[in-house]
C-alpha positions as CSV (number, residue, x, y, z in Angstrom):
1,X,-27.5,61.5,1.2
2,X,-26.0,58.3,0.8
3,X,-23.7,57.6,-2.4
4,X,-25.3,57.0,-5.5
5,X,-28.6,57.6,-4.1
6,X,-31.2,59.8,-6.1
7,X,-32.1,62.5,-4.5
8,X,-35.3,62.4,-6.1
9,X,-37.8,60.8,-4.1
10,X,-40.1,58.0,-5.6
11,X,-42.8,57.7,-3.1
12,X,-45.0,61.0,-1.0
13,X,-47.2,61.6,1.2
14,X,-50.1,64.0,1.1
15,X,-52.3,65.2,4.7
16,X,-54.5,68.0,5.5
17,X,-54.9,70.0,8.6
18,X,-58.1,72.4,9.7
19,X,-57.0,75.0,12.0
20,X,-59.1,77.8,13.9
21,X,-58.1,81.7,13.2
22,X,-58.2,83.9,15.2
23,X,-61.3,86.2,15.0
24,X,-60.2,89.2,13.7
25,X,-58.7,87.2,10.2
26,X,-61.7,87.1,7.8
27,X,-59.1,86.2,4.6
28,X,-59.1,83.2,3.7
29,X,-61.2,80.9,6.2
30,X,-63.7,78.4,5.8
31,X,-65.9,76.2,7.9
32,X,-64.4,72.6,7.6
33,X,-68.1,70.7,8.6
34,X,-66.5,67.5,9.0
35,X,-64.5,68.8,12.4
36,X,-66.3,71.6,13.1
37,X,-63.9,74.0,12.9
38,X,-64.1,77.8,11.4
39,X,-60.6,78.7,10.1
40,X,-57.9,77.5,7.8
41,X,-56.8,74.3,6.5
42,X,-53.1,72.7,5.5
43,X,-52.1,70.8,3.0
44,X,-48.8,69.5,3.2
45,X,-47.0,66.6,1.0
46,X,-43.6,65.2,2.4
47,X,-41.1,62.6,0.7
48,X,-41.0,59.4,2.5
49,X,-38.2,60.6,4.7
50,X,-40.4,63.2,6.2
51,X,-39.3,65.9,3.9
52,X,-42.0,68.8,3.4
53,X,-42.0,69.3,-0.2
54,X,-44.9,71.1,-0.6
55,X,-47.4,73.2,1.5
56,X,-50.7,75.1,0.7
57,X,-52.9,77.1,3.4
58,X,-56.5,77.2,1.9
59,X,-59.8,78.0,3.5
60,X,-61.0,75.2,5.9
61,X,-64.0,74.6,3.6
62,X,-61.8,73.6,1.0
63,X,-62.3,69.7,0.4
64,X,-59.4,68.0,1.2
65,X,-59.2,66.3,-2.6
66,X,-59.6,69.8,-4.2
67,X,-57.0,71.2,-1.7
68,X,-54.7,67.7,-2.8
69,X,-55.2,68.6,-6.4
70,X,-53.0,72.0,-5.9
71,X,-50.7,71.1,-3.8
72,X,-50.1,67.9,-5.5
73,X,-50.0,70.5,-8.9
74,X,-47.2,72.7,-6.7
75,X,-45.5,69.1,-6.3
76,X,-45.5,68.3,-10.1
77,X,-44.1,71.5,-10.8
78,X,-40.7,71.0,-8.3
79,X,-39.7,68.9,-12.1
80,X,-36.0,67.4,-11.6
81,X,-36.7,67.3,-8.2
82,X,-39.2,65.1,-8.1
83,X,-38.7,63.5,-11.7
84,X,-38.7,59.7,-9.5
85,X,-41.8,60.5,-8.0
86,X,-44.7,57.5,-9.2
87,X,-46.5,57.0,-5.6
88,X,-48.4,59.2,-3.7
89,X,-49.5,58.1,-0.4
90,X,-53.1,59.4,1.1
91,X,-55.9,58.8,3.8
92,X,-59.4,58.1,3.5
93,X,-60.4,61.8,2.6
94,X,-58.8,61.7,-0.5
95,X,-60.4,58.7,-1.6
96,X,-62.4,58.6,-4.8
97,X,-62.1,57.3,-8.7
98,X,-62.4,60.1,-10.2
99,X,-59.7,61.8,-8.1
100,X,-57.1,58.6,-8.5
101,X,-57.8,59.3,-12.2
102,X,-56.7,62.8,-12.3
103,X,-54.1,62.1,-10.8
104,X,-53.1,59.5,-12.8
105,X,-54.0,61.7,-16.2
106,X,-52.4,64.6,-14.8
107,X,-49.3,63.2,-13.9
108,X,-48.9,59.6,-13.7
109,X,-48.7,58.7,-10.2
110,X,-50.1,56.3,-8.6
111,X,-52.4,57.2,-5.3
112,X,-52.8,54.3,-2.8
113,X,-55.1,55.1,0.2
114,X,-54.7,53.9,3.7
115,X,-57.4,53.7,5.7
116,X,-57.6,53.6,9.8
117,X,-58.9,50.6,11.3
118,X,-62.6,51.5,12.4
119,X,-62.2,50.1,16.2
120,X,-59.4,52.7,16.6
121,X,-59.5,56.4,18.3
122,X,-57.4,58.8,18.3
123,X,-53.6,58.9,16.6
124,X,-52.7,55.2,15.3
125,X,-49.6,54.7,13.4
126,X,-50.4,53.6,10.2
127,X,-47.8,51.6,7.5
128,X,-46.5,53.6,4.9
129,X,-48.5,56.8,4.7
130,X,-48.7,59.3,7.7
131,X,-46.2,58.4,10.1
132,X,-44.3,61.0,8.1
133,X,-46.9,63.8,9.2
134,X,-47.7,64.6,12.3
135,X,-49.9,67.6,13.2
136,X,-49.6,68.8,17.0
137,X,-51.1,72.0,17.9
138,X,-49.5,74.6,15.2
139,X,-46.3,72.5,15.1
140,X,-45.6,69.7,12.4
141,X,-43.6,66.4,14.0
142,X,-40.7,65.4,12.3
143,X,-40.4,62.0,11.8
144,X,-38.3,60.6,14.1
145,X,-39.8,62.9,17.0
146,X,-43.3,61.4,15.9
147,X,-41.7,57.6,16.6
148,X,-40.7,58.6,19.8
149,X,-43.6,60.2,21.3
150,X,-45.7,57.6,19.7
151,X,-43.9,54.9,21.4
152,X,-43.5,56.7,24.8
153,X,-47.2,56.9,24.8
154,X,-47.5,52.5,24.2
155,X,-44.7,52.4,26.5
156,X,-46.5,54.2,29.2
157,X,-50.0,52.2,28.7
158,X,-48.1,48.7,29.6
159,X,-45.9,50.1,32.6
């Protein structure tokens, strides 16, 4: 860490992952109906550095504001460690008033939600929010891996 830096961050991020299981697990699984799959889902926060802070494996049919309202609750309860914290950065399935409020009642941060251009498909790096998390089969990217696959990927379209 760089001197007289906090180590407390000020800003997070907050994704969700569903996951299929295999068939003999029964504990613990859902069916997530928006992507059709029967299994698991994660919910991970990380600091803006890409830092996993927090993680919480729910059933897939967990929605993913309910699932962001533990996690976020395992977050608040890191205390010193997190004592900057006043921005939470989210996508489109978190959105909602009443969830922004509770957030904001609960524990005074602020959520902003970025939201994917509609004409896009697939992975699109987005400012801010999750170009910290990266989901890739069972694997999470690391920031600066996520950059570089990302941009080997544009590279490779113009060559």
């Amino acid at each position: 860490m760089a001197v007289g830096r906090d180590p407390s961050p000020s800003e997070a991020a907050v994704d969700s992952q569903s996951v299929e299981t295999a068939t003999m697990i029964s504990q613990d699984v859902g069916y997530d109906a928006g992507k059709k799959i029967n299994g698991r889902k994660r919910h991970l926060s990380v600091d803006m550095l890409g830092l996993v802070l927090r993680v919480l494996v729910t059933a897939a049919s967990v929605p993913e504001r309910e699932g962001g309202k533990k996690v976020l609750q395992q977050v608040h309860r890191m205390e010193d460690k997190v004592k900057r914290l006043n921005t939470i950065w989210m996508d489109g399935g978190y959105r909602g008033e009443d969830f922004m409020h509770w957030v904001m009642d609960m524990f005074r941060w602020i959520v902003e939600i970025v939201l994917r251009p509609l004409e896009k498909k697939g992975f699109v790096l987005l400012p801010k929010r999750l170009g910290l998390i990266r989901f890739e089969s069972d694997r999470v990217l690391p920031r600066c891996e996520l950059y570089r696959t990302y941009f080997a990927k544009q590279l490779a379209t113009i060559v």
